[in-house]
GUZA-545239 format. One record per residue (C-alpha): x, y, z; residue number from 0. Coordinates in pm, 1 decimal. Layout:
<atom xx="X" yy="Y" zz="Z" n="NUM"/>
...
END
This chain:
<atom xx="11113.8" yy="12112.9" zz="19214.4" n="0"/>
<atom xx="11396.0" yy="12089.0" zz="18936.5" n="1"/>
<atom xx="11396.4" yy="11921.6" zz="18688.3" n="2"/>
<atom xx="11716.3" yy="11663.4" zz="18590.0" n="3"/>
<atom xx="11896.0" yy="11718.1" zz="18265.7" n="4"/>
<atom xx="12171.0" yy="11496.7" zz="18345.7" n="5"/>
<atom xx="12012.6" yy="11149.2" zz="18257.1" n="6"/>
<atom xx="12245.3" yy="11037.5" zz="17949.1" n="7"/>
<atom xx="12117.3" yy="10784.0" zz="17612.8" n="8"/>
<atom xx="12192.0" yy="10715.4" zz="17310.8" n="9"/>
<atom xx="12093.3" yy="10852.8" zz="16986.1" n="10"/>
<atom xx="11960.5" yy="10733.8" zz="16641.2" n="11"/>
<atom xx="12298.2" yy="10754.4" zz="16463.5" n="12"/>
<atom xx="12505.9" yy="10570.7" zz="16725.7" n="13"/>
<atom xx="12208.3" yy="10243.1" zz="16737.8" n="14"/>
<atom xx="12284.2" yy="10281.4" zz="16356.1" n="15"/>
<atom xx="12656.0" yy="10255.6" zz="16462.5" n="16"/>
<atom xx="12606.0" yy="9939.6" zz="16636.2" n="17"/>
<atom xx="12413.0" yy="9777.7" zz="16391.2" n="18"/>
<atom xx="12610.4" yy="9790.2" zz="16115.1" n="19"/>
<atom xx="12904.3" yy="9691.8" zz="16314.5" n="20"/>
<atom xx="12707.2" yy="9378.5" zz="16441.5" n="21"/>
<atom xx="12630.3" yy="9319.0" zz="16104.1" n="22"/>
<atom xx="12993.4" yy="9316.3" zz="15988.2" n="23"/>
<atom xx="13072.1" yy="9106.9" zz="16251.6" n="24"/>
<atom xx="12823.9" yy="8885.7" zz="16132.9" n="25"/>
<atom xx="12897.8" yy="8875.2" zz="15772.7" n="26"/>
<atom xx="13270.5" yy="8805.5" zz="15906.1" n="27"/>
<atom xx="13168.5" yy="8499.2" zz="16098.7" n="28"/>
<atom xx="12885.6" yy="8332.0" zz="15830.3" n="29"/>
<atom xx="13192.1" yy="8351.1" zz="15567.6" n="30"/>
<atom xx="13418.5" yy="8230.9" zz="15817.4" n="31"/>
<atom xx="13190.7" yy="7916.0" zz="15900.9" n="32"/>
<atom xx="13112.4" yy="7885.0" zz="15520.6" n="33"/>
<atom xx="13469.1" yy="7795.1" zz="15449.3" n="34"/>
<atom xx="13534.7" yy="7538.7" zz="15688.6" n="35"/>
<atom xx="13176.9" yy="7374.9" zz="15657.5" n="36"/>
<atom xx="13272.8" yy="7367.0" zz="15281.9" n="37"/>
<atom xx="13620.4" yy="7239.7" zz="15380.8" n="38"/>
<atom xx="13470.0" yy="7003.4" zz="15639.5" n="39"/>
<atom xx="13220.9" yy="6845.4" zz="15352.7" n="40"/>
<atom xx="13484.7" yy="6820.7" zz="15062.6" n="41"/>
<atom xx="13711.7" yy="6567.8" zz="15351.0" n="42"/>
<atom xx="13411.3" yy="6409.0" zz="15433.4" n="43"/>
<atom xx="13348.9" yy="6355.4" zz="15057.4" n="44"/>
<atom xx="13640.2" yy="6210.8" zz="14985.4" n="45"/>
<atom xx="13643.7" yy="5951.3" zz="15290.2" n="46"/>
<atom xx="13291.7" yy="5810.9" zz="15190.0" n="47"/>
<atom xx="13449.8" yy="5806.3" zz="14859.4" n="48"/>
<atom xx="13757.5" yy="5612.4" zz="14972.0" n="49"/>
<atom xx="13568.5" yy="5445.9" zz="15213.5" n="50"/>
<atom xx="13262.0" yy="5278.1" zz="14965.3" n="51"/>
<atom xx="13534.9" yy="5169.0" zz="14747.7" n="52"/>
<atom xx="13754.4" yy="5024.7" zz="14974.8" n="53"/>
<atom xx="13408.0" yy="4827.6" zz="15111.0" n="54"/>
<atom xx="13360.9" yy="4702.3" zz="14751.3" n="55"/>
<atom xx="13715.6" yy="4606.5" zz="14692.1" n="56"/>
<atom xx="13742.3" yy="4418.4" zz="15028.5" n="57"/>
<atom xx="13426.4" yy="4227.4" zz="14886.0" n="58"/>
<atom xx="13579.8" yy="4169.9" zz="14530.3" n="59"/>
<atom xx="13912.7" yy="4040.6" zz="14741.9" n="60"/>
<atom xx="13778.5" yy="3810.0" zz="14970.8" n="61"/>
<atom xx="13573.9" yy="3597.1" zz="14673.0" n="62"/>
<atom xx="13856.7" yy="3613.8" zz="14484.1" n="63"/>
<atom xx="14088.0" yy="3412.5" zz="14762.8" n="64"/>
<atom xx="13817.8" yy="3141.6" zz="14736.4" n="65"/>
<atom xx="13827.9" yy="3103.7" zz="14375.5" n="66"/>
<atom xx="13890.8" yy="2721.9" zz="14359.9" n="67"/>
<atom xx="13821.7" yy="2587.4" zz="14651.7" n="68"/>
<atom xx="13661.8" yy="2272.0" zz="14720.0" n="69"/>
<atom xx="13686.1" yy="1982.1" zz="14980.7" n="70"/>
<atom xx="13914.2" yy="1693.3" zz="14968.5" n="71"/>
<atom xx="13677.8" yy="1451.3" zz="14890.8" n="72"/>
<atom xx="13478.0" yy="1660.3" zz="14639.4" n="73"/>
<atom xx="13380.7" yy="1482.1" zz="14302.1" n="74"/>
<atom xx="13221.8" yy="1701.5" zz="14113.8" n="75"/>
<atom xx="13356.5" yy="1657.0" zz="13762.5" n="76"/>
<atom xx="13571.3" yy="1979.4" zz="13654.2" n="77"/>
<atom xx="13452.2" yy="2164.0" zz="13324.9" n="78"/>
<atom xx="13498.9" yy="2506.2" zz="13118.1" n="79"/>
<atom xx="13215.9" yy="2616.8" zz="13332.2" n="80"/>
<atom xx="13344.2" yy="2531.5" zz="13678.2" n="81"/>
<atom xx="13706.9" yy="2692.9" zz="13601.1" n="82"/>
<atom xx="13812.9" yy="2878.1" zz="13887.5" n="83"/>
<atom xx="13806.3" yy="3256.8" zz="13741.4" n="84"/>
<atom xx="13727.8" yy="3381.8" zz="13415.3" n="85"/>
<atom xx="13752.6" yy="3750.4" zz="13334.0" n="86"/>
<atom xx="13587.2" yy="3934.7" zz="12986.2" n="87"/>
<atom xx="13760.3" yy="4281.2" zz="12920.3" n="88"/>
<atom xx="13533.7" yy="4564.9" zz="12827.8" n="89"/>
<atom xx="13538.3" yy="4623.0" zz="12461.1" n="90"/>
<atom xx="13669.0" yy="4965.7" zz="12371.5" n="91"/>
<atom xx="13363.2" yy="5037.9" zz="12232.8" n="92"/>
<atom xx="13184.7" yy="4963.4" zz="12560.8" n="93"/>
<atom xx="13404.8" yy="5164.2" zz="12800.1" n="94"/>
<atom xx="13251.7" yy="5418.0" zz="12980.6" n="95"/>
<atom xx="12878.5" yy="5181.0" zz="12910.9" n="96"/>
<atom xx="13066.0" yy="4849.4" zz="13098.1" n="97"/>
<atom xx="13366.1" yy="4766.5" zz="13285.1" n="98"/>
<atom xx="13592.5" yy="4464.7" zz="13310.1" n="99"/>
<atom xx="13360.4" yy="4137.2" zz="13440.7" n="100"/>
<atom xx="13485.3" yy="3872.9" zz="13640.7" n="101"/>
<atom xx="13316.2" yy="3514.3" zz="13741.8" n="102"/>
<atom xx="13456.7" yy="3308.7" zz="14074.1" n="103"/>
<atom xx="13402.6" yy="2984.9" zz="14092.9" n="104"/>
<atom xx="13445.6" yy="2765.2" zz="14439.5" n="105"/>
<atom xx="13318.5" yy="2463.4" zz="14614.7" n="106"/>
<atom xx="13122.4" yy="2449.4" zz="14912.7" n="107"/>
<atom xx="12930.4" yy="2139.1" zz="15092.7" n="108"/>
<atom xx="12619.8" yy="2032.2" zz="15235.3" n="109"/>
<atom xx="12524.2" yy="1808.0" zz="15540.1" n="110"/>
<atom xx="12257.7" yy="1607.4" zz="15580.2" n="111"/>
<atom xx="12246.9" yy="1361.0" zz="15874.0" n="112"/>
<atom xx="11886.2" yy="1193.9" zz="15742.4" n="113"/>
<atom xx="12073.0" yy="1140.0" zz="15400.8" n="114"/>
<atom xx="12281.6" yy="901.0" zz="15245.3" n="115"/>
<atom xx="12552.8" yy="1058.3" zz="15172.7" n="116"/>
<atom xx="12541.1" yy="1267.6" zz="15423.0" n="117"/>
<atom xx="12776.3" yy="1546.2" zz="15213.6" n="118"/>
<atom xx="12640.7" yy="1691.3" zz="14940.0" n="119"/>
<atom xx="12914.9" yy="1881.9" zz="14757.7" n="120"/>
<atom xx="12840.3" yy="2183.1" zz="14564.4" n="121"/>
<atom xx="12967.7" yy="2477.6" zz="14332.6" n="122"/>
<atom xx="12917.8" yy="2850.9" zz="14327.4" n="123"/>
<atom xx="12960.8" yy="3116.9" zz="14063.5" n="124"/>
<atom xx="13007.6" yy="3472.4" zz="14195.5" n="125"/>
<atom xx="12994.7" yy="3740.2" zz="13933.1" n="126"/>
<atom xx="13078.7" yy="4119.7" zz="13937.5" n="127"/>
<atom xx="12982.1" yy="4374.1" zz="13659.4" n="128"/>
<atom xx="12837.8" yy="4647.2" zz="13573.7" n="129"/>
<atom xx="12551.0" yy="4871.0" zz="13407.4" n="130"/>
<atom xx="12506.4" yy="5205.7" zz="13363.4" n="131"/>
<atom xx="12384.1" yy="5386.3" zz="13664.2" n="132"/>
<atom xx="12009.8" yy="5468.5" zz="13711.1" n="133"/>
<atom xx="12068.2" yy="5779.7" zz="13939.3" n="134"/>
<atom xx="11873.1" yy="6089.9" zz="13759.7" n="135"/>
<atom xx="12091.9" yy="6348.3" zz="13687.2" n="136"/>
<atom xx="11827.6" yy="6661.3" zz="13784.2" n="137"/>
<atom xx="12035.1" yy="6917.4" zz="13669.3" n="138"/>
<atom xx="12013.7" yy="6804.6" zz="13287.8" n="139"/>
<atom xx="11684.9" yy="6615.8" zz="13355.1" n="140"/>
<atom xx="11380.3" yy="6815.2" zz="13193.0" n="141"/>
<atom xx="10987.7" yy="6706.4" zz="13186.7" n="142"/>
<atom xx="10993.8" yy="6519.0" zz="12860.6" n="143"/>
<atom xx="11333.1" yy="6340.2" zz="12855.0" n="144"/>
<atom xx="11523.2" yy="6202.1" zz="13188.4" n="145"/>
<atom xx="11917.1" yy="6231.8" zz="13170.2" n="146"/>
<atom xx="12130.8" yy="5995.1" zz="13419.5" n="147"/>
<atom xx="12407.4" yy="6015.9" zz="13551.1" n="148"/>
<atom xx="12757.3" yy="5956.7" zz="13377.0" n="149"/>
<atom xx="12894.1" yy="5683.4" zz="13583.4" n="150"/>
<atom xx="12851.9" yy="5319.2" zz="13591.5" n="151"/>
<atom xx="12710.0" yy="5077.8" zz="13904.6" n="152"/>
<atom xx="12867.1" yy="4724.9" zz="13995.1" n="153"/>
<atom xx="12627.1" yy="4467.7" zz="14075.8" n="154"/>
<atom xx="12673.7" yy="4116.0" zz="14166.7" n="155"/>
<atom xx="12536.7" yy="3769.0" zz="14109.0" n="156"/>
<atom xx="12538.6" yy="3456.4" zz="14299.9" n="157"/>
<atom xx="12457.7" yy="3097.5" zz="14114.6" n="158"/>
<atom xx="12452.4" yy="2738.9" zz="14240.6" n="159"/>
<atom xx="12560.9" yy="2450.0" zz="13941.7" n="160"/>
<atom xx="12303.2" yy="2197.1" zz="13892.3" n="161"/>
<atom xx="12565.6" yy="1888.7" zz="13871.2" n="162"/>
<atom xx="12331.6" yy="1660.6" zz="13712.7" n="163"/>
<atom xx="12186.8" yy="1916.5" zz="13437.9" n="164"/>
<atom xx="12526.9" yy="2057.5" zz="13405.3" n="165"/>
<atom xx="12381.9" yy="2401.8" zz="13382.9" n="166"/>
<atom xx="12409.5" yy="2700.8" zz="13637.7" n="167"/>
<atom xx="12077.1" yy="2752.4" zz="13770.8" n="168"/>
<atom xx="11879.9" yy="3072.6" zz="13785.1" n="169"/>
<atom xx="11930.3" yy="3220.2" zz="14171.7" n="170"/>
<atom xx="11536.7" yy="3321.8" zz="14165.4" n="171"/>
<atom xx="11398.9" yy="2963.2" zz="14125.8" n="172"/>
<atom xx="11663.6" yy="2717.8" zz="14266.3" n="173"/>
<atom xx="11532.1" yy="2563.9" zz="14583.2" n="174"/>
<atom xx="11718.1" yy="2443.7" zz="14884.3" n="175"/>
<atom xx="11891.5" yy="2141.7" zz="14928.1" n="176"/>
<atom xx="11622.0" yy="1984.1" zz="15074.5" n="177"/>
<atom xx="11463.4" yy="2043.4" zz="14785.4" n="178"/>
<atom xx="11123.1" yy="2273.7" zz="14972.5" n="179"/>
<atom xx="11178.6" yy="2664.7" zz="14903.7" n="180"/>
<atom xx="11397.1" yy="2911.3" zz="14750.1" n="181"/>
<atom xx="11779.2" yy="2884.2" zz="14827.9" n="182"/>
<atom xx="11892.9" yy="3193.4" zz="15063.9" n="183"/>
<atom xx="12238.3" yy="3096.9" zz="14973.5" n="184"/>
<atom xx="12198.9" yy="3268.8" zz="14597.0" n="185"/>
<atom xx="12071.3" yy="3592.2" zz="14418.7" n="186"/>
<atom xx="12005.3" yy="3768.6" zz="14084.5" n="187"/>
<atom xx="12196.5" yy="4087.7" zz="14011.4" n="188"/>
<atom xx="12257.9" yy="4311.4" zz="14356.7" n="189"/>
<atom xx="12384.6" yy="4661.1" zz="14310.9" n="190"/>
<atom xx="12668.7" yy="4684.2" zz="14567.2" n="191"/>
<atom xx="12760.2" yy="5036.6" zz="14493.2" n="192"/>
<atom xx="12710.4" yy="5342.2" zz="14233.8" n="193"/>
<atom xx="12877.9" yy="5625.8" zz="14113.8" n="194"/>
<atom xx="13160.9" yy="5404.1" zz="13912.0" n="195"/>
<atom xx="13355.7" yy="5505.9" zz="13677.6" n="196"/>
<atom xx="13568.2" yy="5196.7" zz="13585.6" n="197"/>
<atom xx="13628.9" yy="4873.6" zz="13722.9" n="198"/>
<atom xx="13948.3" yy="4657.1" zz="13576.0" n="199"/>
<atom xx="14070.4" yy="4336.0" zz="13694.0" n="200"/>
<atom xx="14404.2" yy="4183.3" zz="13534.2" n="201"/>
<atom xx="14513.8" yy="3768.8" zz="13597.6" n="202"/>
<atom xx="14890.0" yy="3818.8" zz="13689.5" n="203"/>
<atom xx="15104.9" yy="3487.9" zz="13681.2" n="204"/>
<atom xx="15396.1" yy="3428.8" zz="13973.3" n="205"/>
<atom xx="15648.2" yy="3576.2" zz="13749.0" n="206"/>
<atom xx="15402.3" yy="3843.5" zz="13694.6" n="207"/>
<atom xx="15275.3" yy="3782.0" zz="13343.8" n="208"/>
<atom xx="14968.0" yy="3887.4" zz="13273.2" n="209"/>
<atom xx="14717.1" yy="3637.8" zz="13170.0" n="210"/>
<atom xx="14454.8" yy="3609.8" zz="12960.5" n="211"/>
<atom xx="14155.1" yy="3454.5" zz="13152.6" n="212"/>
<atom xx="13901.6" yy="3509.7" zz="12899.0" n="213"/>
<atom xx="13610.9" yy="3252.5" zz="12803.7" n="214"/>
<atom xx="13772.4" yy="3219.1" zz="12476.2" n="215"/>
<atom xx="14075.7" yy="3058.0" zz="12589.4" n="216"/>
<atom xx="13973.8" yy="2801.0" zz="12854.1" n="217"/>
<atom xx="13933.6" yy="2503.3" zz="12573.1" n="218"/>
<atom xx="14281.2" yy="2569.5" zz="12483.4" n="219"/>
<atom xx="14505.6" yy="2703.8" zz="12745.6" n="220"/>
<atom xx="14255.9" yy="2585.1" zz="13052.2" n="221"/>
<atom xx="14587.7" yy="2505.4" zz="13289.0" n="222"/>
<atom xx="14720.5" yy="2868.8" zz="13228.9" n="223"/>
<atom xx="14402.3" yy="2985.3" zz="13452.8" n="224"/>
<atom xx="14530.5" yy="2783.3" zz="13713.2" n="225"/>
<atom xx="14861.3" yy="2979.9" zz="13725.5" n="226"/>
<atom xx="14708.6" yy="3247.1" zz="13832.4" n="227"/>
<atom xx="14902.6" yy="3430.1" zz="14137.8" n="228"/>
<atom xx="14729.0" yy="3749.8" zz="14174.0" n="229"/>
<atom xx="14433.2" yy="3971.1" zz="14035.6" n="230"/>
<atom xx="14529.1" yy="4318.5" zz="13989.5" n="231"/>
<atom xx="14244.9" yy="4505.9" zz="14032.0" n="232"/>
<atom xx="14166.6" yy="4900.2" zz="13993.0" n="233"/>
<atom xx="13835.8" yy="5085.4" zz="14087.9" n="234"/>
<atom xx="13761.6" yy="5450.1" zz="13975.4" n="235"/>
<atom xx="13443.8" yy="5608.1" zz="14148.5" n="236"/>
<atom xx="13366.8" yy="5959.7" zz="14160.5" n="237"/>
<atom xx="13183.3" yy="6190.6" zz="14422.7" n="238"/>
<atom xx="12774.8" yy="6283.6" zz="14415.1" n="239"/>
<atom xx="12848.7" yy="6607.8" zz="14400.9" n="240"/>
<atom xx="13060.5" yy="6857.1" zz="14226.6" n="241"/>
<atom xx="13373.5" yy="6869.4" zz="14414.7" n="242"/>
<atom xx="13579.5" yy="7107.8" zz="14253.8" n="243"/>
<atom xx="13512.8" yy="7484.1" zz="14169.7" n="244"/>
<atom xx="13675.6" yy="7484.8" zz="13859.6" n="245"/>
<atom xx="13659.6" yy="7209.6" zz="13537.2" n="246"/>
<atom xx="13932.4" yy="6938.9" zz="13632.7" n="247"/>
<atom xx="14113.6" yy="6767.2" zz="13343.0" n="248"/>
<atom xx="14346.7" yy="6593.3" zz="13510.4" n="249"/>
<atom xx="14179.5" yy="6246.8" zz="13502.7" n="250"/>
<atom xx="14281.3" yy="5895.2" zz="13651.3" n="251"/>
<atom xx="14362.6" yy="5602.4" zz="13433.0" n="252"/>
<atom xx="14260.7" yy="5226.5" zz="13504.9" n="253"/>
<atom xx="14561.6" yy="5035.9" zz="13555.3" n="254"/>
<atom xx="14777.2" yy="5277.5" zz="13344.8" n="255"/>
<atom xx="14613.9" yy="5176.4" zz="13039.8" n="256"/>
<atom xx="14569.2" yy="5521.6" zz="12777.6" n="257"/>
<atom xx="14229.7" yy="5375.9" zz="12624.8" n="258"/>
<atom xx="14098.4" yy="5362.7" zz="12967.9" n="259"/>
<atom xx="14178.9" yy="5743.9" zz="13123.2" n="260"/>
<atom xx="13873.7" yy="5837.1" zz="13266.3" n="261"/>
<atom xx="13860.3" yy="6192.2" zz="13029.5" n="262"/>
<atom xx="13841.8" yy="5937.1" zz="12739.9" n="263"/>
<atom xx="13565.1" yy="5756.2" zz="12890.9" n="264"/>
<atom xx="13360.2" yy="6083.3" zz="12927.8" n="265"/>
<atom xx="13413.9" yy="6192.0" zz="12599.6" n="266"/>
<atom xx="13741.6" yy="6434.1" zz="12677.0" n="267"/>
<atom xx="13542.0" yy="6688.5" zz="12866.3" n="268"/>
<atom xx="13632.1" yy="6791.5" zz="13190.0" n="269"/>
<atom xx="13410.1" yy="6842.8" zz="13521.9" n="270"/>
<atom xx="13469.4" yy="6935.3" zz="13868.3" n="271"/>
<atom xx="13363.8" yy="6604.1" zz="14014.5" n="272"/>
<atom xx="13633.9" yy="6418.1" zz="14223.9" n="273"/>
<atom xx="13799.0" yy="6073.5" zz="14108.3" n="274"/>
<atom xx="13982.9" yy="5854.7" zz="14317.6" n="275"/>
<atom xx="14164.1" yy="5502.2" zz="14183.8" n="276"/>
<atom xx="14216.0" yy="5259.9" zz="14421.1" n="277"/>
<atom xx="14433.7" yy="4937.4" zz="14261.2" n="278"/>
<atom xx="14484.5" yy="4689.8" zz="14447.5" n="279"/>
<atom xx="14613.3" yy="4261.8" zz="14427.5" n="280"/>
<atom xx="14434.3" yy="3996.8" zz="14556.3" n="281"/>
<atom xx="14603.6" yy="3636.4" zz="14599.9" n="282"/>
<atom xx="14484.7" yy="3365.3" zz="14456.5" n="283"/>
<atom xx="14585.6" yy="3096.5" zz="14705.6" n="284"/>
<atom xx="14352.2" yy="2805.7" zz="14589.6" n="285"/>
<atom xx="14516.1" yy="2763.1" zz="14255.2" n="286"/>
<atom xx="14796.7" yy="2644.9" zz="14338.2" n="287"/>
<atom xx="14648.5" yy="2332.1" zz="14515.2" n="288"/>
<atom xx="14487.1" yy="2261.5" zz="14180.0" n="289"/>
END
């Protein structure tokens, strides 16, 4: 019987061959995928960036268009506390701790069919500020001291005025009107968003003035609050993570203001996080029913 010395294989060198060309291959397509997943997540950064601020803004914007408003029949007596918009600027000593504040004022009503009246009219104080962020910041964070973040948060307020104390009262204990249980309608501070760097808002007149709507002036000049057209109003907020791979000085400034450039505000060092500046106007159109 022969024996067949034809059958063919395939030896140790050439399965070494193929391996290491498989592994090439390999290599070739993790780094390929590497890039566009990194692409992929620096777009998708910069949306949610774009996107939480717009979200904020919008909010900012559509409490801003009720500023003033109240019913026709509304006699609630006016006062330095019930005027329309008020804005403190952040000290230059603050920036980078605070931002700009602002405080909305408008008139709502409540019915009551059992009562006499049956309206109850009422006023509201919106607020938006902010406080330095709470986020730890693990890569400088050790055991014995916790570092945050360098970025601010915005948070926002809701009050109700007590018309017969004349006082705004505190949104954790004011009831209803129906006088039983807490009133849904108001809140203490509520962080709407973090990662903020700066947060400006300017009173614009209709010949585009700007004007100065701080607490300080209202005993004086209270009419010129009522001229407002517009608030201009500029957000900066910055990604979670690191978004570029080298340090980027090139930083955004609030309303084109040089004491508020963002590099200032972190001491003139430069990082590789992203910034983006939205600035925006919102119409005042209750002010001029006033």
């Amino acid at each position: 019987m022969k024996s067949n010395k034809s059958i063919s294989g395939i030896t140790l060198i050439e399965i070494l061959i193929g391996i290491v060309i498989s592994m090439i291959m390999m290599g070739a397509m993790f780094t390929s995928y590497t890039v566009v997943n990194n692409s992929y997540s620096q777009v998708s950064d910069k949306a949610k960036i774009s996107q939480s601020a717009r979200n904020l803004v919008g909010m900012i914007i559509k409490d801003i268009r009720m500023a003033g408003f109240k019913y026709f029949n509304d006699t609630i007596k006016e006062t330095n506390e019930l005027i329309p918009i008020r804005i403190t600027k952040a000290l230059k000593g603050d920036f980078g701790k605070k931002c700009d504040q602002i405080e909305i004022v408008y008139g709502d009503v409540y019915f009551n069919a059992a009562k006499t009246p049956q309206y109850t009219y009422e006023r509201f104080k919106v607020t938006y500020f902010c406080e330095k962020s709470k986020i730890v910041d693990k890569a400088k964070s050790t055991a014995n001291n916790v570092s945050y973040i360098n970025a601010l948060a915005v948070y926002k307020k809701k009050e109700k005025w007590d018309n017969n104390g004349s006082k705004w009262l505190d949104p954790d204990t004011d009831l209803r009107p129906t006088g039983s249980g807490k009133d849904e309608r108001t809140y203490s501070k509520e962080k709407v968003v973090d990662y903020v760097q700066d947060l400006v808002f300017h009173a614009i007149d209709e010949n585009g003035n700007l004007i100065d709507a701080s607490p300080q002036t209202f005993k004086t000049k209270k009419d010129f609050i009522y001229k407002i057209k517009t608030v201009d109003i500029a957000l900066t907020k910055r990604s979670r993570k690191e978004f570029f791979k080298n340090n980027n000085s090139k930083q955004p400034r609030a309303l084109r203001k040089d004491e508020r450039d963002i590099s200032k505000l972190l001491g003139g060092k430069a990082d590789k996080y992203l910034r983006d500046t939205i600035i925006i106007s919102a119409n005042t159109r209750n002010l001029g029913l006033q």
